[in-house]
PyMOL Python script that loads the backbone (N, CA, C, O; Angstrom):
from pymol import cmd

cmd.read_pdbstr("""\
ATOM      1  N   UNK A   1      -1.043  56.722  80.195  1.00  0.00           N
ATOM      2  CA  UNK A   1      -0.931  55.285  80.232  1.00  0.00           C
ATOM      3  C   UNK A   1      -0.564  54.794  78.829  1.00  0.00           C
ATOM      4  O   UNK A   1      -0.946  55.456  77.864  1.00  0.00           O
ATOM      5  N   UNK A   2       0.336  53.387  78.607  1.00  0.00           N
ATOM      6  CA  UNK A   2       0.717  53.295  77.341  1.00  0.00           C
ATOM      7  C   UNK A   2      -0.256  52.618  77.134  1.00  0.00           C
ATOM      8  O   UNK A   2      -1.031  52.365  78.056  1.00  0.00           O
ATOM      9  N   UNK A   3      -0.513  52.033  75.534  1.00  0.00           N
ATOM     10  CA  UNK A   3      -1.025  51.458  75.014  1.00  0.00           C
ATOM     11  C   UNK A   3      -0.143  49.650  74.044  1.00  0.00           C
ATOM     12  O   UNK A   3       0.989  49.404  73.626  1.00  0.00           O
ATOM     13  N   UNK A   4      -1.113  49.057  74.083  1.00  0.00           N
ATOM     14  CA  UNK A   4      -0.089  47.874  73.920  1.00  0.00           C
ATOM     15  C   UNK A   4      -0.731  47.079  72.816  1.00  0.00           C
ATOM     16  O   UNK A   4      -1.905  46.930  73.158  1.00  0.00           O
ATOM     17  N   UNK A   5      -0.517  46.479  71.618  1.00  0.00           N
ATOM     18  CA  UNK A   5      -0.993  45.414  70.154  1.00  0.00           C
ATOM     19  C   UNK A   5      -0.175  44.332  70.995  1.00  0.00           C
ATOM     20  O   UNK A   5       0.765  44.270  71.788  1.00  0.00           O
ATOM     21  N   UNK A   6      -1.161  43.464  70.300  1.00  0.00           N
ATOM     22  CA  UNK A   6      -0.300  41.913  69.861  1.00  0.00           C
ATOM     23  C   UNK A   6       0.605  41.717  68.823  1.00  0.00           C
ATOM     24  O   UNK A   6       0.475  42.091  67.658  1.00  0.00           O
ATOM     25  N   UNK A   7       1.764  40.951  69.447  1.00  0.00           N
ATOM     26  CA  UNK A   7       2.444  40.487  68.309  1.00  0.00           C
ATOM     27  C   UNK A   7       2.023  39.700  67.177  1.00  0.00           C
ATOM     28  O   UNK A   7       1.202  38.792  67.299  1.00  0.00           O
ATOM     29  N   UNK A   8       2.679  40.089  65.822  1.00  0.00           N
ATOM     30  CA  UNK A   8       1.734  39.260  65.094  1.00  0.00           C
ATOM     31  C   UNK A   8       2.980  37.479  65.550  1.00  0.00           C
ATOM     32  O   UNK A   8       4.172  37.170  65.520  1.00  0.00           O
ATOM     33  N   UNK A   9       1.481  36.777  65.950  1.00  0.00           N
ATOM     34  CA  UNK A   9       2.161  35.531  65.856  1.00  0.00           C
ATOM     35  C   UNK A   9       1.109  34.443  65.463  1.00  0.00           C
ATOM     36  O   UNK A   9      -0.107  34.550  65.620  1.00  0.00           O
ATOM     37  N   UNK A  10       1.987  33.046  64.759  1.00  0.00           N
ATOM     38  CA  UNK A  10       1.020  31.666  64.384  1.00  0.00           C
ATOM     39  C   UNK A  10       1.172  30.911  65.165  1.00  0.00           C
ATOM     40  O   UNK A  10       2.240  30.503  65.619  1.00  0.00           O
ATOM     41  N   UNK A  11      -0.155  30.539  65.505  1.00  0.00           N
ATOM     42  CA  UNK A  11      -0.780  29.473  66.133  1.00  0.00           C
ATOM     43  C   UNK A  11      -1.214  28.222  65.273  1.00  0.00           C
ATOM     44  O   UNK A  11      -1.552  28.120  64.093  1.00  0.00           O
ATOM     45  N   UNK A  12      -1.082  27.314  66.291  1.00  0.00           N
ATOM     46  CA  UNK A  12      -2.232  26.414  65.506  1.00  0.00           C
ATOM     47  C   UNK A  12      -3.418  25.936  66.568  1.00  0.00           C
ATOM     48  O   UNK A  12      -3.264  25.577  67.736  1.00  0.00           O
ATOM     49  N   UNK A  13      -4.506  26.031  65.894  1.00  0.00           N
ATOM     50  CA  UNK A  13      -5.502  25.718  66.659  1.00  0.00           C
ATOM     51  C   UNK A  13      -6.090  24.787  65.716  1.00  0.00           C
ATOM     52  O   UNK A  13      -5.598  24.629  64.599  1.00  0.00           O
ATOM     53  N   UNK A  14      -7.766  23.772  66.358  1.00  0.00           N
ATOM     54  CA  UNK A  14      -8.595  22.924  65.684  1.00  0.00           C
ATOM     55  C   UNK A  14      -9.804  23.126  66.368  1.00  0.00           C
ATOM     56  O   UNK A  14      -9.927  23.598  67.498  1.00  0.00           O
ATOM     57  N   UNK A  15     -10.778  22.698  65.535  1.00  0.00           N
ATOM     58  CA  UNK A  15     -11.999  23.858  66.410  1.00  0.00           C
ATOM     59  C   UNK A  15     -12.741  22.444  66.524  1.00  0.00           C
ATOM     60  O   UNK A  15     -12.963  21.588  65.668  1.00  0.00           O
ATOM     61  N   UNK A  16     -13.099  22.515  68.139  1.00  0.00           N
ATOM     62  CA  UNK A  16     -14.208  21.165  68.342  1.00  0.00           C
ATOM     63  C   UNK A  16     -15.432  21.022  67.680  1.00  0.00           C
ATOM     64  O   UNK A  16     -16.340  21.818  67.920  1.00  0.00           O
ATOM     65  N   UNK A  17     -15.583  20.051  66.828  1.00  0.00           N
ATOM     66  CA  UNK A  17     -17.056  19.516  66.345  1.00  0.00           C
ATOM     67  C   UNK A  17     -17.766  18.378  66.323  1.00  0.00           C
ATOM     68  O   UNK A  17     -18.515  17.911  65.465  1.00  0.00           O
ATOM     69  N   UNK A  18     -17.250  17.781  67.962  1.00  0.00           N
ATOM     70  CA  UNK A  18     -17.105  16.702  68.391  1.00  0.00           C
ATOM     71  C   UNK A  18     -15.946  15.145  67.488  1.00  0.00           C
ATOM     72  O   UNK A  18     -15.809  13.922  67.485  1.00  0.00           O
ATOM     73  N   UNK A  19     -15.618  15.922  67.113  1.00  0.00           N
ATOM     74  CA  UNK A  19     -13.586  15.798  66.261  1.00  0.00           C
ATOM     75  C   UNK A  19     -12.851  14.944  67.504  1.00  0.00           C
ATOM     76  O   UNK A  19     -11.658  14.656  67.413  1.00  0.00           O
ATOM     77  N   UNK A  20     -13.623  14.574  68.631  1.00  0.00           N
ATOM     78  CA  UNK A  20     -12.870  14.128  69.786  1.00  0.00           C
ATOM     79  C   UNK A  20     -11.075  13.747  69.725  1.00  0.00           C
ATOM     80  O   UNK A  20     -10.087  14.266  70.244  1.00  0.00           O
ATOM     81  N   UNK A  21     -11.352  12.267  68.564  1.00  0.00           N
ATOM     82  CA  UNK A  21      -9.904  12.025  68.667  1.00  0.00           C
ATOM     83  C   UNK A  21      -8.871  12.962  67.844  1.00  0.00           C
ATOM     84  O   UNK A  21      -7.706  13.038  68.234  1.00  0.00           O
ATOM     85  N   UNK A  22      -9.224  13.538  66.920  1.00  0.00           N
ATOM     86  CA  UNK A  22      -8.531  14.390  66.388  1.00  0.00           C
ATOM     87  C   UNK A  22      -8.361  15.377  67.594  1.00  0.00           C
ATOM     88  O   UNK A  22      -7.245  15.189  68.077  1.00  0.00           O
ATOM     89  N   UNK A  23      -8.988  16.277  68.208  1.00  0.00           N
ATOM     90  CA  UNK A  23      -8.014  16.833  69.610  1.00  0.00           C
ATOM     91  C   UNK A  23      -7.160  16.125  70.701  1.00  0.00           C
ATOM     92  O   UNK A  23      -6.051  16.467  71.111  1.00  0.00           O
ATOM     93  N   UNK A  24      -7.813  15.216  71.027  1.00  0.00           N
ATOM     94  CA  UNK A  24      -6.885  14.251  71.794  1.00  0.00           C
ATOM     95  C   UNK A  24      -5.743  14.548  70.591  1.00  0.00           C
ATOM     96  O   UNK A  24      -5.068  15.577  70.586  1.00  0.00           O
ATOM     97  N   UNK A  25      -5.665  13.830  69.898  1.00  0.00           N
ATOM     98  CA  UNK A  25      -4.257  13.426  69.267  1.00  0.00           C
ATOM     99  C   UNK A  25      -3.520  15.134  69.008  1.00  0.00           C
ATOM    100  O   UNK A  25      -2.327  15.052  68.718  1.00  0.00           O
ATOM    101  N   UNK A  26      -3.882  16.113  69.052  1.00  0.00           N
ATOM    102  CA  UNK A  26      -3.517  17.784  68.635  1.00  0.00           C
ATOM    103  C   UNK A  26      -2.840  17.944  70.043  1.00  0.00           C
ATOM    104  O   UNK A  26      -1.730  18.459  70.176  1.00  0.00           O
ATOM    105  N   UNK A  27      -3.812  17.321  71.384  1.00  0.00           N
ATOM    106  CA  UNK A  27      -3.006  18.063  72.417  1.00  0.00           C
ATOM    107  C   UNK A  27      -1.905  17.168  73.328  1.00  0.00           C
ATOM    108  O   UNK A  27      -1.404  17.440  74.419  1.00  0.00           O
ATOM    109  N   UNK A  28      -1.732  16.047  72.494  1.00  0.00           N
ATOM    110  CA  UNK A  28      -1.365  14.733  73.013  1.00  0.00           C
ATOM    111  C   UNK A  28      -1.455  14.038  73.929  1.00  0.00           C
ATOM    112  O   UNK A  28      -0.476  13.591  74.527  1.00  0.00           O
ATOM    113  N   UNK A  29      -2.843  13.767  74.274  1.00  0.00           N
ATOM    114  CA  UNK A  29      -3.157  12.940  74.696  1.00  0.00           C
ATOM    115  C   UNK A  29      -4.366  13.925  76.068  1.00  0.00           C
ATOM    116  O   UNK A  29      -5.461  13.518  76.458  1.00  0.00           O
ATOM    117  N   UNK A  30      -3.964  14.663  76.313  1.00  0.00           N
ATOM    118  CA  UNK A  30      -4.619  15.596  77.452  1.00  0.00           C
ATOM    119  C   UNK A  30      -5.823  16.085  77.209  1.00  0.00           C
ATOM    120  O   UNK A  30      -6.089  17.286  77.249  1.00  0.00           O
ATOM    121  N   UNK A  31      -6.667  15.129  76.929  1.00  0.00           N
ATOM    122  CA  UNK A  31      -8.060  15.602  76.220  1.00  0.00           C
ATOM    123  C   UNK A  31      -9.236  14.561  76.778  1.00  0.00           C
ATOM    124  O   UNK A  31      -8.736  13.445  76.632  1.00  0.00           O
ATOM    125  N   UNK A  32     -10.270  14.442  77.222  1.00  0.00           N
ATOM    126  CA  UNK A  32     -11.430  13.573  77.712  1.00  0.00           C
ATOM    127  C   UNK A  32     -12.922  14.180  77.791  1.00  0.00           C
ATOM    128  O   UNK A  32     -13.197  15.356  78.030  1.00  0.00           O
ATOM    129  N   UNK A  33     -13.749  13.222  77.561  1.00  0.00           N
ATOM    130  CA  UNK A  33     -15.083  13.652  77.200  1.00  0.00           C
ATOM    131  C   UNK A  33     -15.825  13.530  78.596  1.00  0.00           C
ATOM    132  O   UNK A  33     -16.082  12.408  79.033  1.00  0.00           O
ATOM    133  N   UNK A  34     -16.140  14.569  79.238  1.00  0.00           N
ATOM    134  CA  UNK A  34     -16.779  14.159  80.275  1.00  0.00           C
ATOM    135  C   UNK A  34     -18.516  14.968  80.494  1.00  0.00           C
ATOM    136  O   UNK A  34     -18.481  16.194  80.392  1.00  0.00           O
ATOM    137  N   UNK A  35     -19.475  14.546  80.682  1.00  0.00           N
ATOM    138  CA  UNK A  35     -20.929  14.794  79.944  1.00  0.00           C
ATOM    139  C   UNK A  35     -21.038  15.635  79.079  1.00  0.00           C
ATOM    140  O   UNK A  35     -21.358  16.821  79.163  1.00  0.00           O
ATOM    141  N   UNK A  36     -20.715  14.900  78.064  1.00  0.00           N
ATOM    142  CA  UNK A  36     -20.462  15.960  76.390  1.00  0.00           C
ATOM    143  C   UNK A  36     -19.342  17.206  76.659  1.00  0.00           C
ATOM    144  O   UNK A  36     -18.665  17.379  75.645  1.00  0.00           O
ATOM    145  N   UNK A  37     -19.095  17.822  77.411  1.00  0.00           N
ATOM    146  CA  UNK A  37     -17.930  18.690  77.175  1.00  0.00           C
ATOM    147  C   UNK A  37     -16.317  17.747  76.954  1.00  0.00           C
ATOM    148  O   UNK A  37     -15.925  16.583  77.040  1.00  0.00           O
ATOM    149  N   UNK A  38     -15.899  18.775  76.708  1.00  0.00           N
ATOM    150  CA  UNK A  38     -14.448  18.288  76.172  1.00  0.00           C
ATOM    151  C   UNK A  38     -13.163  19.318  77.142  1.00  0.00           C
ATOM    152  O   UNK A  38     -12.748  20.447  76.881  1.00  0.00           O
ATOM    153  N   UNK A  39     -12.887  18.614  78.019  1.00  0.00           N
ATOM    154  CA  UNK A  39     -12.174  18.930  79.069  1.00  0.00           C
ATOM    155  C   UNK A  39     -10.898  18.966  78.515  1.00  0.00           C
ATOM    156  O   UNK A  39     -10.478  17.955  77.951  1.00  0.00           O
ATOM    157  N   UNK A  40     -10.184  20.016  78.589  1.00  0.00           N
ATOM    158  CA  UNK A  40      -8.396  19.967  78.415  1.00  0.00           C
ATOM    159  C   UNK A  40      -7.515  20.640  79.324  1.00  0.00           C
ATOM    160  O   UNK A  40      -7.682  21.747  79.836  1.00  0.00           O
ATOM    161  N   UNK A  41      -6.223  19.568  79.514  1.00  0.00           N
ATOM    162  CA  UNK A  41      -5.432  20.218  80.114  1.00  0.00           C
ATOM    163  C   UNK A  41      -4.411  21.215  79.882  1.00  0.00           C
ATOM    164  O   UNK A  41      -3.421  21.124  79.156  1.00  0.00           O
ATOM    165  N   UNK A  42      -4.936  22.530  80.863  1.00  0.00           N
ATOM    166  CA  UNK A  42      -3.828  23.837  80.397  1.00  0.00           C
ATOM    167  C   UNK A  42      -2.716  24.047  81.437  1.00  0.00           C
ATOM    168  O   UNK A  42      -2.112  23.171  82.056  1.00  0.00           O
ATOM    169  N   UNK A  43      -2.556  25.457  81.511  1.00  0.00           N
ATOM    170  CA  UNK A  43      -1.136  25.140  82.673  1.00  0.00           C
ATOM    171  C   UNK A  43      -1.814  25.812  83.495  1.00  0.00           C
ATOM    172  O   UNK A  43      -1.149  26.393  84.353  1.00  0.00           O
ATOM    173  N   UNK A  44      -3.657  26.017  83.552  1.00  0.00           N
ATOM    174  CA  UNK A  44      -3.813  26.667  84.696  1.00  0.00           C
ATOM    175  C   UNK A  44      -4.874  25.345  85.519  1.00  0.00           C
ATOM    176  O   UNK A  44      -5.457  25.282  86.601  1.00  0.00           O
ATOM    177  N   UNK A  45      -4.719  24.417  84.336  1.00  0.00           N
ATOM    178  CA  UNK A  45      -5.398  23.107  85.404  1.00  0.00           C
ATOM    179  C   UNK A  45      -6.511  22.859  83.714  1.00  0.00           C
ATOM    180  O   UNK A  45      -6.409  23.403  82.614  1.00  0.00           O
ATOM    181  N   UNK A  46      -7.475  21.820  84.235  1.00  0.00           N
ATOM    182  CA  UNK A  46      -8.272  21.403  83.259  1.00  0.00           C
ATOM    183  C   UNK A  46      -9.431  22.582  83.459  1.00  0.00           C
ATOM    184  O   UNK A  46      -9.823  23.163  84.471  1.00  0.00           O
ATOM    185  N   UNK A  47      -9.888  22.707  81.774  1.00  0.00           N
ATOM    186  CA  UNK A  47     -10.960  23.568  81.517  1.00  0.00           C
ATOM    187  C   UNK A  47     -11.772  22.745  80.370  1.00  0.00           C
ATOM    188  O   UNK A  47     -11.428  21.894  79.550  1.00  0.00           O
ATOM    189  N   UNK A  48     -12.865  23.309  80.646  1.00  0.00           N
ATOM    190  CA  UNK A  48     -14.288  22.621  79.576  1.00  0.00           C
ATOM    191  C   UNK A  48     -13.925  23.711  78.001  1.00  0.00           C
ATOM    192  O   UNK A  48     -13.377  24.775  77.709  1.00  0.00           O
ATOM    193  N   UNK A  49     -14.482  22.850  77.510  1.00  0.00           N
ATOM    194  CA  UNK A  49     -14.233  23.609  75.817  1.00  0.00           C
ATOM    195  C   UNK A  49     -15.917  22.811  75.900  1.00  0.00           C
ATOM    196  O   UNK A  49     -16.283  21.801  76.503  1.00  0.00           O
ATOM    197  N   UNK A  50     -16.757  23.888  74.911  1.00  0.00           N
ATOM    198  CA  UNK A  50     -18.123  23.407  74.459  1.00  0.00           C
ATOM    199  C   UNK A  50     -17.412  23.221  73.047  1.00  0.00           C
ATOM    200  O   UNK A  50     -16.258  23.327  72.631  1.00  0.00           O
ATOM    201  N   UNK A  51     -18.989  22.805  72.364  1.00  0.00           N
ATOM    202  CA  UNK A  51     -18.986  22.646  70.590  1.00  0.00           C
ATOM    203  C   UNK A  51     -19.068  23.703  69.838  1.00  0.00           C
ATOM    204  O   UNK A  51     -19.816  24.680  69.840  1.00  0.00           O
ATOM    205  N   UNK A  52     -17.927  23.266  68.998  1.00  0.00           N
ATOM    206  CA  UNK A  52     -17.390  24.862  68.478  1.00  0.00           C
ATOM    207  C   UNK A  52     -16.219  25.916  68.720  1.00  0.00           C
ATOM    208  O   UNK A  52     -15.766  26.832  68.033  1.00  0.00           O
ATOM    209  N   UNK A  53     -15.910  25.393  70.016  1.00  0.00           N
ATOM    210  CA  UNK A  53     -14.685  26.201  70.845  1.00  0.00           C
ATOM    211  C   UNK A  53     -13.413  25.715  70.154  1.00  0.00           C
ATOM    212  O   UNK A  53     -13.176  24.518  69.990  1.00  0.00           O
ATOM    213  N   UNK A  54     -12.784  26.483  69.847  1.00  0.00           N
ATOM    214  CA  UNK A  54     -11.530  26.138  69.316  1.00  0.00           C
ATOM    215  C   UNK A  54     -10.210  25.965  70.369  1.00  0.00           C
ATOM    216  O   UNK A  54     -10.008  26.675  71.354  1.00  0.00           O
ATOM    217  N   UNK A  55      -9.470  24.980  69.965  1.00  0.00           N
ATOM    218  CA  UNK A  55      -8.286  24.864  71.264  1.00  0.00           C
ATOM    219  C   UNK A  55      -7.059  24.777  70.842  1.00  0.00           C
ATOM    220  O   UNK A  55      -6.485  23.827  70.308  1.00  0.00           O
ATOM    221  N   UNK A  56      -6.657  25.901  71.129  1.00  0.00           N
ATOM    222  CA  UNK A  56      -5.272  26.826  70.722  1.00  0.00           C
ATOM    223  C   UNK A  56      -4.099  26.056  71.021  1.00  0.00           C
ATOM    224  O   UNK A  56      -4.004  25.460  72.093  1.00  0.00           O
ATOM    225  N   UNK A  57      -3.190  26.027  70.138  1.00  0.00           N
ATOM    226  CA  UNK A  57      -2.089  26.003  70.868  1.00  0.00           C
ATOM    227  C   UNK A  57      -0.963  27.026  70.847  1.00  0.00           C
ATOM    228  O   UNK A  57      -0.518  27.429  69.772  1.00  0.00           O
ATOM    229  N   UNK A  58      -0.519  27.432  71.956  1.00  0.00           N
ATOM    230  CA  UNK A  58      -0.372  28.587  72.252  1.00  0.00           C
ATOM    231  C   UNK A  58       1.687  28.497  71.815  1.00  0.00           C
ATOM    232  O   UNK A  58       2.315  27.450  71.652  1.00  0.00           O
ATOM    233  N   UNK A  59       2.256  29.910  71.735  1.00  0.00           N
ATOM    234  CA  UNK A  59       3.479  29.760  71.609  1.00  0.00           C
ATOM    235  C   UNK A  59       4.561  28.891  72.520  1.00  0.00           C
ATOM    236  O   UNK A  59       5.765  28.935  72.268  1.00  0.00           O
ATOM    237  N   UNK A  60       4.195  28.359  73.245  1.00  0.00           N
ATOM    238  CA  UNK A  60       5.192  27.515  74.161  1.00  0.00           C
ATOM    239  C   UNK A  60       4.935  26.161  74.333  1.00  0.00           C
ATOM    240  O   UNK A  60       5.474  25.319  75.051  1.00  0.00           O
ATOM    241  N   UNK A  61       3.986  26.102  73.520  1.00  0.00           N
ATOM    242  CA  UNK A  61       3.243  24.818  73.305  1.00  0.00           C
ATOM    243  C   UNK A  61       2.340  23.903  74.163  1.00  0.00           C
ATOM    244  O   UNK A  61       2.029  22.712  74.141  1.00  0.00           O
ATOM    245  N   UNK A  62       2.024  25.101  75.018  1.00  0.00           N
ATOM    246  CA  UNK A  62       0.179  24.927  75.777  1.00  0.00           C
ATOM    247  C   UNK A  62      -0.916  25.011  75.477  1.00  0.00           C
ATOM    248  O   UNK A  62      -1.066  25.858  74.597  1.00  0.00           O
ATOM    249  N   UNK A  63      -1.719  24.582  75.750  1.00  0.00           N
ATOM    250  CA  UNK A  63      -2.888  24.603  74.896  1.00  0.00           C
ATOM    251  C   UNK A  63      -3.759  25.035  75.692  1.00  0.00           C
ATOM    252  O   UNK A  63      -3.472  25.072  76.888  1.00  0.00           O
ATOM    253  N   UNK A  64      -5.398  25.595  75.121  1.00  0.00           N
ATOM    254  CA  UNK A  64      -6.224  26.362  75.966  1.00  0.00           C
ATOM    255  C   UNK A  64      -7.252  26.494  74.800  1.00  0.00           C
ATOM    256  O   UNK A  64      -6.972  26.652  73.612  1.00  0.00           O
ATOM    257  N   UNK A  65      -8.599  26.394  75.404  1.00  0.00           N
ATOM    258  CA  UNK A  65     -10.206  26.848  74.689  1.00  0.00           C
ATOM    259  C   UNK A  65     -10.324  28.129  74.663  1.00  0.00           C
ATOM    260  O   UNK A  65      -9.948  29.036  75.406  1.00  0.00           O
ATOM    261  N   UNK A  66     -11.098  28.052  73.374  1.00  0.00           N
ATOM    262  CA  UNK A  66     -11.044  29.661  72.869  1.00  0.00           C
ATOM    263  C   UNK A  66     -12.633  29.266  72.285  1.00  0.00           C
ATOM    264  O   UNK A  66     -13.045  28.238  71.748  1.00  0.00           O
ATOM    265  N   UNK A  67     -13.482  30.849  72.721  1.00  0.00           N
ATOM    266  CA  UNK A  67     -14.657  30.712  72.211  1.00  0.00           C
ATOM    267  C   UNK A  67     -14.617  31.027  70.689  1.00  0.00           C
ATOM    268  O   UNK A  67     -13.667  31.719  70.322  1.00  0.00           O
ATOM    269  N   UNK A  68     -15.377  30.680  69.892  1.00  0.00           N
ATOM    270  CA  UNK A  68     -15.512  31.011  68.517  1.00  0.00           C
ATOM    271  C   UNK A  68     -15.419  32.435  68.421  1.00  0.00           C
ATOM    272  O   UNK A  68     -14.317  32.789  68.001  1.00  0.00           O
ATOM    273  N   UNK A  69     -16.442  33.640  68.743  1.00  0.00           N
ATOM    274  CA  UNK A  69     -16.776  34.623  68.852  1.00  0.00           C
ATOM    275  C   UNK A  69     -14.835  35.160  68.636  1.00  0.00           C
ATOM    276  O   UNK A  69     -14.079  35.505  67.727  1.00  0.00           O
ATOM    277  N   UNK A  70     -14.792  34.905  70.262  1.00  0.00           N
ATOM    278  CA  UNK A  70     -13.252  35.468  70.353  1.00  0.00           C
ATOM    279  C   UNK A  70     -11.979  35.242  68.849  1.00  0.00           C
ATOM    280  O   UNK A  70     -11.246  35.932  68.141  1.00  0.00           O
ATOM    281  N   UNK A  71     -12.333  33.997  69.015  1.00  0.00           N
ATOM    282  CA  UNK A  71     -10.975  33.203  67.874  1.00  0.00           C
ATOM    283  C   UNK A  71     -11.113  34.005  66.990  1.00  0.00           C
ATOM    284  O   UNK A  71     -10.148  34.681  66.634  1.00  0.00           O
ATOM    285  N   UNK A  72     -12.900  34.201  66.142  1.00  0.00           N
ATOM    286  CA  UNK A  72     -12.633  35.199  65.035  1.00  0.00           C
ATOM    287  C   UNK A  72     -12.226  36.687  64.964  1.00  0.00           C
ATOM    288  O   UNK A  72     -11.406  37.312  64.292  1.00  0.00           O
ATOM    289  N   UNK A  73     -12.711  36.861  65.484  1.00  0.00           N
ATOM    290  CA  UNK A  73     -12.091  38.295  66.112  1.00  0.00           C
ATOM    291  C   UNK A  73     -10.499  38.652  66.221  1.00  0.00           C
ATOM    292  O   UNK A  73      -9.892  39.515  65.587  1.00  0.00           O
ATOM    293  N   UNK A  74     -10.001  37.754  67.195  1.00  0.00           N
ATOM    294  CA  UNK A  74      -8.425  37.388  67.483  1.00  0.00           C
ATOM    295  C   UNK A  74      -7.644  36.872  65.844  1.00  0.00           C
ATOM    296  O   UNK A  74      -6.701  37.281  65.166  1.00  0.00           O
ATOM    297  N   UNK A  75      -8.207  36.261  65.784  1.00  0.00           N
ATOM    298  CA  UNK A  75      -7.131  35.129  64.275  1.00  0.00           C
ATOM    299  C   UNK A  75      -7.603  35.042  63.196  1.00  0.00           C
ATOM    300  O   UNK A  75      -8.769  34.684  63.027  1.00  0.00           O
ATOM    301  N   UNK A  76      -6.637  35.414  62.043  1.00  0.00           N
ATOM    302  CA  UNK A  76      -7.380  35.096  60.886  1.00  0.00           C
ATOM    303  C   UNK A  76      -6.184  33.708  60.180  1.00  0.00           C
ATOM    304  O   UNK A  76      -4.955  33.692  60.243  1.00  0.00           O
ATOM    305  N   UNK A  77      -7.098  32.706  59.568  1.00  0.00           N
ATOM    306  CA  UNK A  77      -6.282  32.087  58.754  1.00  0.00           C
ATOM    307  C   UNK A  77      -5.056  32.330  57.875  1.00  0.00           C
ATOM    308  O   UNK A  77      -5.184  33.146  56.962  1.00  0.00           O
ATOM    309  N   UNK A  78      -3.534  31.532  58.098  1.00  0.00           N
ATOM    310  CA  UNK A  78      -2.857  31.861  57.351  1.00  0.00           C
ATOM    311  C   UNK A  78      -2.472  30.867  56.435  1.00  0.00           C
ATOM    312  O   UNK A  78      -2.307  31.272  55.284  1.00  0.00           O
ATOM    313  N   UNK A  79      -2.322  29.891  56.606  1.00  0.00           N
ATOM    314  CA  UNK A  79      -1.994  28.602  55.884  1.00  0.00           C
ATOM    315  C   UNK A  79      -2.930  27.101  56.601  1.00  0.00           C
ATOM    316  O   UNK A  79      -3.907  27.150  57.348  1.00  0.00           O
ATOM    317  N   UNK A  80      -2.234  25.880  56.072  1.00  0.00           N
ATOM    318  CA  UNK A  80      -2.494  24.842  56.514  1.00  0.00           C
ATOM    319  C   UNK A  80      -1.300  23.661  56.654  1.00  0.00           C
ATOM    320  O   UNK A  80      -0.627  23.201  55.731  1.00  0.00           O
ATOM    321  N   UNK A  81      -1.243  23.346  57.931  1.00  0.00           N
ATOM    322  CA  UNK A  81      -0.197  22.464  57.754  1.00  0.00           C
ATOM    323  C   UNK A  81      -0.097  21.107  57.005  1.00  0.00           C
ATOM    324  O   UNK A  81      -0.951  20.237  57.178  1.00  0.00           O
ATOM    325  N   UNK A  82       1.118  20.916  56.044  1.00  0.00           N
ATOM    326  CA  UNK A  82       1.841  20.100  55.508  1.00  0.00           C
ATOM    327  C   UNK A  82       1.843  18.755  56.043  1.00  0.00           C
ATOM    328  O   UNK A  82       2.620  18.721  56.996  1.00  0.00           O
ATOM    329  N   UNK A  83       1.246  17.525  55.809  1.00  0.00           N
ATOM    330  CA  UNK A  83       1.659  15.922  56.005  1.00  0.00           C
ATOM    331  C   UNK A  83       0.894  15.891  57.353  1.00  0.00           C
ATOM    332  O   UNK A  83       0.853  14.854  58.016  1.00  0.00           O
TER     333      UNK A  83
END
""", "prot")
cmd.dss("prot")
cmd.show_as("cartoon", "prot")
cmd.util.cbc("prot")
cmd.orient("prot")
């Protein structure tokens, strides 16, 4: 059986810390607080992000919750965006 790596690729993600409008405004607009979770829309339908979960945006420019645990593991910092 083969074996398969990730490409190295950049993302940008922002990690919830109840930052509400700052994600709203990251995923444009597809973001709502519903009993303290932070619901977003992906392309597999809406999912809960808790506090702390970071929400990716992915190469095609979808977005999706990522547990902390995972993110660090998965991504390391490369820069910060400009303006």
């Amino acid at each position: 059986m083969p074996f398969f790596k990730k490409k190295p690729v950049v993302i940008e993600a922002i990690q919830f810390t109840g930052n509400f409008d700052e994600i709203e405004k990251f995923v444009g607009g597809d973001a709502e607080l519903r009993d303290g979770k932070l619901v977003v829309a992906t392309l597999e339908g809406p999912l809960n992000a808790s506090l702390d979960d970071w929400i990716i945006k992915g190469i095609k420019g979808e977005f999706y919750p990522c547990k902390p645990d995972i993110f660090d593991a998965t991504y390391e910092r490369v820069g910060e965006k400009m303006g």
